[in-house]
C-alpha positions in Angstrom: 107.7 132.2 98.6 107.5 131.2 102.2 108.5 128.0 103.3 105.2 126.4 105.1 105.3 123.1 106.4 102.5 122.0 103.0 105.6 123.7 101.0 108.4 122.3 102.6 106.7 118.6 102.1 106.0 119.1 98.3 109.9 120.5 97.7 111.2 117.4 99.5 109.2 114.9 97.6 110.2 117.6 94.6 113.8 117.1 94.9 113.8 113.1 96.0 112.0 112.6 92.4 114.5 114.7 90.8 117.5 113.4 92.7 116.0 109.9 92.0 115.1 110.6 88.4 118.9 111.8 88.1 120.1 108.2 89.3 117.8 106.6 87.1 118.8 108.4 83.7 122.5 107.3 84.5 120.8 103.9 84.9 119.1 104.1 82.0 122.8 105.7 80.4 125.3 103.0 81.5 122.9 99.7 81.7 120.7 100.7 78.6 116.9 100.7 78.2 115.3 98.3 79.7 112.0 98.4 81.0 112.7 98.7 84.9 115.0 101.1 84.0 112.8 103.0 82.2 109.6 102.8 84.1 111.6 104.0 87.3 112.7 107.2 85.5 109.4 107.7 83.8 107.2 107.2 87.8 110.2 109.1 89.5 110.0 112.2 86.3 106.3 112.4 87.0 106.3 112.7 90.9 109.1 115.5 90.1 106.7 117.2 87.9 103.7 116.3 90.5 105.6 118.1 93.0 106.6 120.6 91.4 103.2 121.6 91.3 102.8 121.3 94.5 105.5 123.6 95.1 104.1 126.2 93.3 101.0 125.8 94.4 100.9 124.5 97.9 96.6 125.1 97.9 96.4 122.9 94.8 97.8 119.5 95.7 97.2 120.1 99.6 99.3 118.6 102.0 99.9 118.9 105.6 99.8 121.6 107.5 102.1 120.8 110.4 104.6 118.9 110.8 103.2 115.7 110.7 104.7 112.4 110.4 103.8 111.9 107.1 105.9 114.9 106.6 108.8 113.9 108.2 108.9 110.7 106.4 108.8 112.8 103.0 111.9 114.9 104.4 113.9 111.6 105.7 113.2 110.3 102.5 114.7 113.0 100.0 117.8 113.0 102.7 118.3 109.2 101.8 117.6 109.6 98.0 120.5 112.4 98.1 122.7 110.3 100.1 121.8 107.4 97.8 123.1 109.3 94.9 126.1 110.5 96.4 127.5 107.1 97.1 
């Protein structure tokens, strides 16, 4: 699996969903349900399973194919979603 720069985009917004859809469910575990909580992890599950997709199948979902800014701000924003989670 070769990391292209339509790959690389899908497995960042991969991993911000499921880094997101991590903090969510421990949202969802200490709060309770309600339904913010719940529709965040429900949109942030799917765009984890969107991306996976993605992922797998770059030619699919399409995507850029350079590095584009579009795909930078899809890298920048899986780095804050970790760093979110972290703190």
């Amino acid at each position: 699996m070769e990391f292209t720069p339509r790959r690389t985009f899908w497995f960042a917004l991969c991993w911000l969903g499921a880094t997101q859809s991590l903090s969510w469910g421990i949202a969802v575990v200490r709060v309770g349900v309600w339904p913010g909580n719940v529709a965040a992890l429900a949109g942030f599950c799917l765009l984890t399973v969107a991306a996976s997709v993605g992922v797998l199948r770059p030619g699919w979902a399409g995507g850029p194919d350079e590095r584009t800014p579009v795909w930078w701000a899809a890298v920048v924003a899986a780095a804050a979603g970790t760093i979110a989670l972290l703190l």
